[in-house]
LUMDREN-695903 format. One record per atom (N, C-alpha, C): atom name; x, y, z; residue in one letter; residue number from 1. Coordinates in steps of 0.2 Angstrom, whole numbers, always signed. Layout:
N
 site     x     y     z code pos
   CA     X     Y     Z    A NUM
...
END
This chain:
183
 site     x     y     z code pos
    N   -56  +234  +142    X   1
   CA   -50  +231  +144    X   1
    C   -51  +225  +148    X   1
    N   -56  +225  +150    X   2
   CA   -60  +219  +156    X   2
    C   -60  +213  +152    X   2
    N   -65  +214  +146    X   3
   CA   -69  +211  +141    X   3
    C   -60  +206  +138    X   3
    N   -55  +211  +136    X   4
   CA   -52  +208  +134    X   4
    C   -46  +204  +138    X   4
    N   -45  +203  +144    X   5
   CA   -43  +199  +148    X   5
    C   -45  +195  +150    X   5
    N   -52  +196  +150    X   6
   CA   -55  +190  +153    X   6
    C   -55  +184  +144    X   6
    N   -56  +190  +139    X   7
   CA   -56  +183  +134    X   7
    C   -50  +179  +133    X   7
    N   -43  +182  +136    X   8
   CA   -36  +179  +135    X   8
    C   -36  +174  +140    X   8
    N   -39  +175  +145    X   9
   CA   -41  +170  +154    X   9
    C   -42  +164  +149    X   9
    N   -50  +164  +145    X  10
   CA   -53  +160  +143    X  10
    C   -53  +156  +138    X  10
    N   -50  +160  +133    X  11
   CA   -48  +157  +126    X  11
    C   -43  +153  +126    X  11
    N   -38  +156  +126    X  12
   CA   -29  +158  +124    X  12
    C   -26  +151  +128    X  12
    N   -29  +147  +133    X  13
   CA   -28  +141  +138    X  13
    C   -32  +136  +132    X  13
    N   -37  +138  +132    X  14
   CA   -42  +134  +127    X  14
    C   -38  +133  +120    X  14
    N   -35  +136  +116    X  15
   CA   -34  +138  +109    X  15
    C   -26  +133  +112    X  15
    N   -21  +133  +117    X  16
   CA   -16  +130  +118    X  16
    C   -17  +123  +120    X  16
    N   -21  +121  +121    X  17
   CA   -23  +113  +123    X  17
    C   -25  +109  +117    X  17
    N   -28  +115  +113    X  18
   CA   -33  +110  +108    X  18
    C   -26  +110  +103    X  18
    N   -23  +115  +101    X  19
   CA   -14  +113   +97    X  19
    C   -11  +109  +100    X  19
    N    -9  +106  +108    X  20
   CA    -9  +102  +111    X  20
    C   -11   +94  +109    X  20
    N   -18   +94  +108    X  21
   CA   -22   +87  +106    X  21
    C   -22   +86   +98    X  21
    N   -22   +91   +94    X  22
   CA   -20   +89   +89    X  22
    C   -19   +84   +85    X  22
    N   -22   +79   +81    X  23
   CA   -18   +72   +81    X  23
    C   -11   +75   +74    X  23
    N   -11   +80   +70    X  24
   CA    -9   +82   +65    X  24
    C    -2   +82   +69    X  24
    N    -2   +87   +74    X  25
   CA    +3   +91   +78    X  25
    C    +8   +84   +82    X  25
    N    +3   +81   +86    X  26
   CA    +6   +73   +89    X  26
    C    +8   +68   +86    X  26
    N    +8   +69   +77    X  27
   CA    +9   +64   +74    X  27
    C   +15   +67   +70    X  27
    N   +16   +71   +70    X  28
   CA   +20   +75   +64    X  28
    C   +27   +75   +64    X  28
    N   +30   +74   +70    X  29
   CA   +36   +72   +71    X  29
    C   +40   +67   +68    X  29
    N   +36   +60   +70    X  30
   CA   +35   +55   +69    X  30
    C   +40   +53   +60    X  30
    N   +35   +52   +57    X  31
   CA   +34   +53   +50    X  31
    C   +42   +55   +44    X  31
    N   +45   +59   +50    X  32
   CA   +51   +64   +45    X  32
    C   +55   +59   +44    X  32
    N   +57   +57   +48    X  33
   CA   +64   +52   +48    X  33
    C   +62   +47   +42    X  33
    N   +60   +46   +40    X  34
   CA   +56   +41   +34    X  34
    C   +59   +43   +28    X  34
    N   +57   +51   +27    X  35
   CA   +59   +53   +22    X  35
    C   +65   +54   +18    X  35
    N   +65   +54   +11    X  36
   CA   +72   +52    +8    X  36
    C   +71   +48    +3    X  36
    N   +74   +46    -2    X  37
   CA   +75   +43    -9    X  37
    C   +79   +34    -9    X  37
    N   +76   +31    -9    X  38
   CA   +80   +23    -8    X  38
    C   +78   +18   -13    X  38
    N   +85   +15   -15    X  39
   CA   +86   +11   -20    X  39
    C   +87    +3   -20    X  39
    N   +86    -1   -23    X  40
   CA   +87    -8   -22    X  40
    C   +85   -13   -23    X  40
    N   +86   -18   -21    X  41
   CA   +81   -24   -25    X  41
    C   +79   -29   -20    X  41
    N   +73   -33   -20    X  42
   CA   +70   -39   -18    X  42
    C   +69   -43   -21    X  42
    N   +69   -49   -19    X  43
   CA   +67   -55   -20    X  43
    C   +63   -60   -18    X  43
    N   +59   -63   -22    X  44
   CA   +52   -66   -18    X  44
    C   +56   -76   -21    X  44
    N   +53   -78   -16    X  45
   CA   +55   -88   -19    X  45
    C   +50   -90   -17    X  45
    N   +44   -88   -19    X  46
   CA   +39   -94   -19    X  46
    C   +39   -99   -25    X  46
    N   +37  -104   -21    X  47
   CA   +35  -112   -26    X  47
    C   +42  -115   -31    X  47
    N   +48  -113   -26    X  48
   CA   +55  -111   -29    X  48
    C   +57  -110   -33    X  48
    N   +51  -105   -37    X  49
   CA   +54  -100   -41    X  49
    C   +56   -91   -39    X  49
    N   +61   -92   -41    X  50
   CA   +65   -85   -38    X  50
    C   +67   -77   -46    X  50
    N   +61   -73   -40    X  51
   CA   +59   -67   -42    X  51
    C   +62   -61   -42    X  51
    N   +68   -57   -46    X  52
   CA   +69   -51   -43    X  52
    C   +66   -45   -43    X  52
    N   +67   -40   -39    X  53
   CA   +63   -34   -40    X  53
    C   +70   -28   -38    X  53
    N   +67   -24   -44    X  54
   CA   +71   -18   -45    X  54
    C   +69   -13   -43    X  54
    N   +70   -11   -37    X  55
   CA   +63    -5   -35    X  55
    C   +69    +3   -32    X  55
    N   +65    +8   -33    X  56
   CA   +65   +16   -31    X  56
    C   +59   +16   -28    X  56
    N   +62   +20   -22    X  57
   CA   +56   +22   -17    X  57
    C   +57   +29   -15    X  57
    N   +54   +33   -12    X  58
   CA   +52   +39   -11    X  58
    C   +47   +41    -4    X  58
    N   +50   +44    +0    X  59
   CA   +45   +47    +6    X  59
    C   +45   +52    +7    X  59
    N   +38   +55    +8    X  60
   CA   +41   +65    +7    X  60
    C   +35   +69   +11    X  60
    N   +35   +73   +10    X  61
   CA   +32   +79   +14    X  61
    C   +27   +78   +11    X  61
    N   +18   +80   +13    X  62
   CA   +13   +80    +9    X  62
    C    +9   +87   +11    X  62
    N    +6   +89   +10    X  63
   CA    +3   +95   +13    X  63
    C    -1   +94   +20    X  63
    N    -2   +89   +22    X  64
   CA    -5   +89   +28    X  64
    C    -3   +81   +32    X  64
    N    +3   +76   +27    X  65
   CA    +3   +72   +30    X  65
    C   +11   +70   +25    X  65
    N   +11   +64   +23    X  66
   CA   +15   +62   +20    X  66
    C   +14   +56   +14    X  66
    N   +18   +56   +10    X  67
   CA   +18   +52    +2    X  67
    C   +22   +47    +3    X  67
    N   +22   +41    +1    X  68
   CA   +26   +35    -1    X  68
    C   +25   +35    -8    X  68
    N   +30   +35   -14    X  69
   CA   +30   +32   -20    X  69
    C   +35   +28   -21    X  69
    N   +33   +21   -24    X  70
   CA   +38   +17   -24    X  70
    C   +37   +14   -34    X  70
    N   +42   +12   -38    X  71
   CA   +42    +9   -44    X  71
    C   +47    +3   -42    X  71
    N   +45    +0   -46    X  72
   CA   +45    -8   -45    X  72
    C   +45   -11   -53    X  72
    N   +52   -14   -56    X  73
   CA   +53   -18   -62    X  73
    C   +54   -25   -59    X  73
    N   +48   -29   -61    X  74
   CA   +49   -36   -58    X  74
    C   +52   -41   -63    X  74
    N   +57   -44   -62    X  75
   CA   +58   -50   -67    X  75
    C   +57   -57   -66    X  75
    N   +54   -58   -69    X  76
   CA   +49   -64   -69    X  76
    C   +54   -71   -70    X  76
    N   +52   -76   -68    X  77
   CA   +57   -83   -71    X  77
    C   +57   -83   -80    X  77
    N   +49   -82   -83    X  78
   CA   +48   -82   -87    X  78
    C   +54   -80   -92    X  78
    N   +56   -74   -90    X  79
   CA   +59   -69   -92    X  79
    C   +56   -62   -95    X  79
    N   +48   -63   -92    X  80
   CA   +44   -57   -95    X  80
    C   +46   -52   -88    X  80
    N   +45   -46   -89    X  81
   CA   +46   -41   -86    X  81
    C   +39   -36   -85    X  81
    N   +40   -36   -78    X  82
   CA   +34   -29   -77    X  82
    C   +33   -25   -72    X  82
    N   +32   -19   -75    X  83
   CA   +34   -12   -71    X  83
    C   +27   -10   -69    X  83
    N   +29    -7   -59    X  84
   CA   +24    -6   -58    X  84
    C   +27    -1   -54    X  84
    N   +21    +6   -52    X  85
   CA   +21   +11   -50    X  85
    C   +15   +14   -45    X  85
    N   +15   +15   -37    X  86
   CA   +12   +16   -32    X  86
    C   +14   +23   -32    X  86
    N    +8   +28   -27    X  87
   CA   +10   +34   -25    X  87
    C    +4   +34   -23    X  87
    N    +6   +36   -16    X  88
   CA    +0   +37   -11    X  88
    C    +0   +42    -6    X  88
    N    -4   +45    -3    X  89
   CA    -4   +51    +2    X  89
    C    -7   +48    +8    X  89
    N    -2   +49   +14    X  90
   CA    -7   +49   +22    X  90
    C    -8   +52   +25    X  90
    N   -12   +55   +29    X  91
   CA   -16   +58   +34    X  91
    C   -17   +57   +40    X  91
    N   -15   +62   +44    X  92
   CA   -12   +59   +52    X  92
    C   -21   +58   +53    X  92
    N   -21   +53   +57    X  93
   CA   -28   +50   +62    X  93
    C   -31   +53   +68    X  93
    N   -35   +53   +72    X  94
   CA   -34   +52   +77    X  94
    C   -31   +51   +84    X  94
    N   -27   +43   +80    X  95
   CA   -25   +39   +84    X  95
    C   -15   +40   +80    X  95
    N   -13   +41   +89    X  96
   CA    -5   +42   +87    X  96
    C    -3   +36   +81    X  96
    N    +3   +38   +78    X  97
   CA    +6   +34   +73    X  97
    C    +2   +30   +68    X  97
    N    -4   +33   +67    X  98
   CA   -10   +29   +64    X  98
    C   -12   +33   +57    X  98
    N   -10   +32   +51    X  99
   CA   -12   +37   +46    X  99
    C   -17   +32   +40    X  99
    N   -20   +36   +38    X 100
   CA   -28   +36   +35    X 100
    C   -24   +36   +25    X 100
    N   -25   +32   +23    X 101
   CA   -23   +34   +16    X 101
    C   -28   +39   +11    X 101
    N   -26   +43    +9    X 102
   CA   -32   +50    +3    X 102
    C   -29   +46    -3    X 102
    N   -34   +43    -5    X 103
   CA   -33   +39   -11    X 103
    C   -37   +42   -18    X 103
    N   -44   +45   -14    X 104
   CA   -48   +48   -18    X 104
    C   -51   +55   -16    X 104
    N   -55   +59   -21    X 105
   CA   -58   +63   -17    X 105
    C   -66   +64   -16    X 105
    N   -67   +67   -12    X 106
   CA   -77   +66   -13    X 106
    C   -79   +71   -13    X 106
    N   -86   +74   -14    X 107
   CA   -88   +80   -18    X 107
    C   -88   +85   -17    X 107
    N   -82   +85   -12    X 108
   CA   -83   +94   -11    X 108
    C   -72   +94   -11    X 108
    N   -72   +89   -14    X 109
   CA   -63   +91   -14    X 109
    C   -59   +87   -10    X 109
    N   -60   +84    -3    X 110
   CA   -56   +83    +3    X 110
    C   -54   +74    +0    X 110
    N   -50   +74    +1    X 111
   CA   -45   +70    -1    X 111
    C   -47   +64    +5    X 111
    N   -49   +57    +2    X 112
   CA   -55   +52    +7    X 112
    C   -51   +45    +6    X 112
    N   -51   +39   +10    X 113
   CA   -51   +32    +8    X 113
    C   -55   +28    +4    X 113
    N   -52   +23    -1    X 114
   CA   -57   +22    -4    X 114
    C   -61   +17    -1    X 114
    N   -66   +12    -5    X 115
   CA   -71    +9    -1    X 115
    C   -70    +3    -5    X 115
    N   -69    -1    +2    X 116
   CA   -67    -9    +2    X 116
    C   -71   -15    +0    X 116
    N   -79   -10    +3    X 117
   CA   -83   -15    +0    X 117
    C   -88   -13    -7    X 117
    N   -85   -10   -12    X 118
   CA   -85   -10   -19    X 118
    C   -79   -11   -20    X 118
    N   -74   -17   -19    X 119
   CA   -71   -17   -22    X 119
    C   -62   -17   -21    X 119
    N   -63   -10   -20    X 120
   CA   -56    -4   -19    X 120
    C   -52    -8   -13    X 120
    N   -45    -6   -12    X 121
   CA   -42    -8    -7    X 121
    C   -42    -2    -1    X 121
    N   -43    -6    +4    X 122
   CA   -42    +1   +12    X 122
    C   -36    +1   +15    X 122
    N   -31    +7   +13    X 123
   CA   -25    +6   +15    X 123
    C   -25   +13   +19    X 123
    N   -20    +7   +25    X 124
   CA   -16   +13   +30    X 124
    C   -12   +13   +31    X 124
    N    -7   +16   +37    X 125
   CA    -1   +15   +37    X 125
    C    +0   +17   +46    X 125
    N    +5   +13   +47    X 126
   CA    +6   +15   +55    X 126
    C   +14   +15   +56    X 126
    N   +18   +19   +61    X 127
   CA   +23   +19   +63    X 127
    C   +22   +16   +71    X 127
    N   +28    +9   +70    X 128
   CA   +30    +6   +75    X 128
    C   +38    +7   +76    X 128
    N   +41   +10   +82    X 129
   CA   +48    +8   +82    X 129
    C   +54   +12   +75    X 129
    N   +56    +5   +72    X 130
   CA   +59   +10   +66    X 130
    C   +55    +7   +60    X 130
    N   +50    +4   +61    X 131
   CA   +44    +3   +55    X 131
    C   +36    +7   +53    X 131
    N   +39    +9   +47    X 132
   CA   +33   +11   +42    X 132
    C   +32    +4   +39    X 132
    N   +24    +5   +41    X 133
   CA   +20    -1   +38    X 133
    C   +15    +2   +36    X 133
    N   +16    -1   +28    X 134
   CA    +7    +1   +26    X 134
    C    +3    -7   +25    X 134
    N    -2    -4   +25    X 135
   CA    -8   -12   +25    X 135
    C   -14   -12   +17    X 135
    N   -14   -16   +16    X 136
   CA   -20   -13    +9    X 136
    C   -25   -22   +10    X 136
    N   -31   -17   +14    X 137
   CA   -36   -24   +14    X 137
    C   -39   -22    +8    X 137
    N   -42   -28    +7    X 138
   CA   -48   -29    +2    X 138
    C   -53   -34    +3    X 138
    N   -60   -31    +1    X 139
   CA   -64   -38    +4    X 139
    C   -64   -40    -2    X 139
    N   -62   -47    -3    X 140
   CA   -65   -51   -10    X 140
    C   -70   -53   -12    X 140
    N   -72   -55   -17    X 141
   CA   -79   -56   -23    X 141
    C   -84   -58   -17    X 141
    N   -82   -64   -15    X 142
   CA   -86   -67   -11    X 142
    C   -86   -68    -4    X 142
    N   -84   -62    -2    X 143
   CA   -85   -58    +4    X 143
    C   -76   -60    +9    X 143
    N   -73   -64    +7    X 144
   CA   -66   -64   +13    X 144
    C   -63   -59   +11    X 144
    N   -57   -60   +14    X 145
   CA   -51   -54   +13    X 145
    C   -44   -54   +10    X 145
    N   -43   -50    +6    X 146
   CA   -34   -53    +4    X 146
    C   -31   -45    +8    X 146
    N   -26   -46   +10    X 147
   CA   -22   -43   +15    X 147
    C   -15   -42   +13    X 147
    N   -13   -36   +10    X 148
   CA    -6   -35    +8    X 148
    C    -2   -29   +14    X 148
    N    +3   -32   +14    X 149
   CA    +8   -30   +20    X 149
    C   +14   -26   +19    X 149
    N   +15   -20   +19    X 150
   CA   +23   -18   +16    X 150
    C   +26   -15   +21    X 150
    N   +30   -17   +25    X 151
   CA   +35   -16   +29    X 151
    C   +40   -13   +28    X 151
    N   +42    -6   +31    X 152
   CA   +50    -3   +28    X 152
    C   +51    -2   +36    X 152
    N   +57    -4   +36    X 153
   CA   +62    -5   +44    X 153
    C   +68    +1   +41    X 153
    N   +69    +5   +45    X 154
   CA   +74    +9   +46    X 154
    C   +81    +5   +49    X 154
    N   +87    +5   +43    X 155
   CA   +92    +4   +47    X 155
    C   +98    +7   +43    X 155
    N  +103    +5   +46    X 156
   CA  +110    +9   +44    X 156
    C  +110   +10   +37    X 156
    N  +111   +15   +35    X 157
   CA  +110   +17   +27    X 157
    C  +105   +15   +22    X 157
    N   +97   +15   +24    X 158
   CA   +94   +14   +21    X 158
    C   +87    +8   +26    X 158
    N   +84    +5   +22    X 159
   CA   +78    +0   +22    X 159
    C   +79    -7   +21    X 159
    N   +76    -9   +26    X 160
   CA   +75   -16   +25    X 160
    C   +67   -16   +22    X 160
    N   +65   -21   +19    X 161
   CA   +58   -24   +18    X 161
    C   +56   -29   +17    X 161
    N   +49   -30   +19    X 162
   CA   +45   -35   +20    X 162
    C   +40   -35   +16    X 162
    N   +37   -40   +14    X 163
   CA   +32   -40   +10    X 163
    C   +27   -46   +11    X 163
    N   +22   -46   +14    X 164
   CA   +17   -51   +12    X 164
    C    +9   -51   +10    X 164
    N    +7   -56    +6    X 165
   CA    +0   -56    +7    X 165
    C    -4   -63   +10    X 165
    N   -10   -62   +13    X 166
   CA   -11   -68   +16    X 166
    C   -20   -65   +12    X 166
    N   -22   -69    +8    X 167
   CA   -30   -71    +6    X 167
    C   -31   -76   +10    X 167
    N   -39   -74   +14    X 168
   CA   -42   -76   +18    X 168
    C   -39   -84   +23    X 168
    N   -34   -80   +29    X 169
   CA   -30   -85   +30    X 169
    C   -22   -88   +26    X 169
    N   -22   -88   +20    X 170
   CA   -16   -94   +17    X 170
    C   -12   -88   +15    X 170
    N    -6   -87   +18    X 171
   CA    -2   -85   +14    X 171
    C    -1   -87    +8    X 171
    N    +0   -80    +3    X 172
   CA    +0   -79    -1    X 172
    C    +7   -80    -6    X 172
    N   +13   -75    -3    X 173
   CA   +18   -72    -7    X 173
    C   +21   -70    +0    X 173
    N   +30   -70    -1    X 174
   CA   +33   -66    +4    X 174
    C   +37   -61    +0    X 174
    N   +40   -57    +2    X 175
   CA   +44   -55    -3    X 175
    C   +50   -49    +2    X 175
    N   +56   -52    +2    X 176
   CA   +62   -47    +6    X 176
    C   +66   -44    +1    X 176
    N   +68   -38    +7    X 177
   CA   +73   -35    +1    X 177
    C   +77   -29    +6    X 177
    N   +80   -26    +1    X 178
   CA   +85   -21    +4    X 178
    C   +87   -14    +0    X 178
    N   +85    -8    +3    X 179
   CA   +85    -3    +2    X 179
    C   +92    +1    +1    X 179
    N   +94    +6    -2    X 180
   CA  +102    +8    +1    X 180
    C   +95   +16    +2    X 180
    N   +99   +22    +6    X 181
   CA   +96   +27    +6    X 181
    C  +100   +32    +0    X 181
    N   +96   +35    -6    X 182
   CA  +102   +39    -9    X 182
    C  +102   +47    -7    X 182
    N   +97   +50    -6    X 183
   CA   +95   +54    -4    X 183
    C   +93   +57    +3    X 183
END
């Protein structure tokens, strides 16, 4: 009886602090309000030509963190069209509002980032305020960086967004828009 009070003295304080520090548990909250299904269109006007985009977005629960999937029909000036489609997992960090993207897995199964310098882009995401922002570096061929930027602001009935890339220094592309929430 001893033995087991003194291990509820010593653990059970133990076992409630470390759930406390948790970065999983301090960040979890955070993240919800994001989710939901949203509809809508951007447009980019670089070099004055003007681009629109038909996009569906998605923010949801993930088994230990959370998904962003967005598709994108882009209409080009040309009048060529092209459809593209993202979906990615986060993972809460250490660091409050700071999530680690599981792009891949490594050899024992656990879900990793990929590697920036072969290649791949390194993308994270953090929560400032009423913005999800994910980031996708990449070191390029000859060692600089191309830097893409996707901003989703929460606001009355859905998203705003931002979009930029900047290759080493020079902006690149900007691209705004607006989301309605459907779901």
């Amino acid at each position: 009886m001893a033995a087991r009070r003194r291990w509820s003295r010593l653990v059970v304080p133990r076992l409630l602090l470390l759930a406390l520090v948790t970065p999983a548990a301090a960040a979890d909250s955070d993240y919800r309000r994001f989710f939901g299904e949203y509809v809508g269109e951007a447009v980019s006007g670089d070099s004055g030509r003007v681009e629109t985009r038909d996009i569906w977005a998605k923010i949801g629960p993930a088994s230990k963190g959370f998904t962003v999937s967005w598709l994108m029909n882009i209409h080009r000036v040309s009048g060529k069209e092209k459809h593209v489609e993202y979906l990615m997992t986060f993972l809460p960090t250490k660091r409050d509002n700071v999530y680690s993207a599981a792009m891949a897995l490594d050899a024992f199964g656990n879900a990793v980032p990929l590697d920036p310098m072969k290649g791949d882009p390194y993308v994270w995401a953090r929560i400032q305020g009423q913005s999800l922002t994910l980031y996708a570096l990449t070191v390029t061929e000859h060692g600089g960086y191309d830097l893409q930027v996707f901003d989703r602001k929460l606001v009355p009935g859905g998203m705003e967004l931002k979009y930029s890339r900047v290759v080493d220094g020079q902006a690149q592309r900007a691209i705004t828009g607006r989301l309605k929430k459907t779901r």
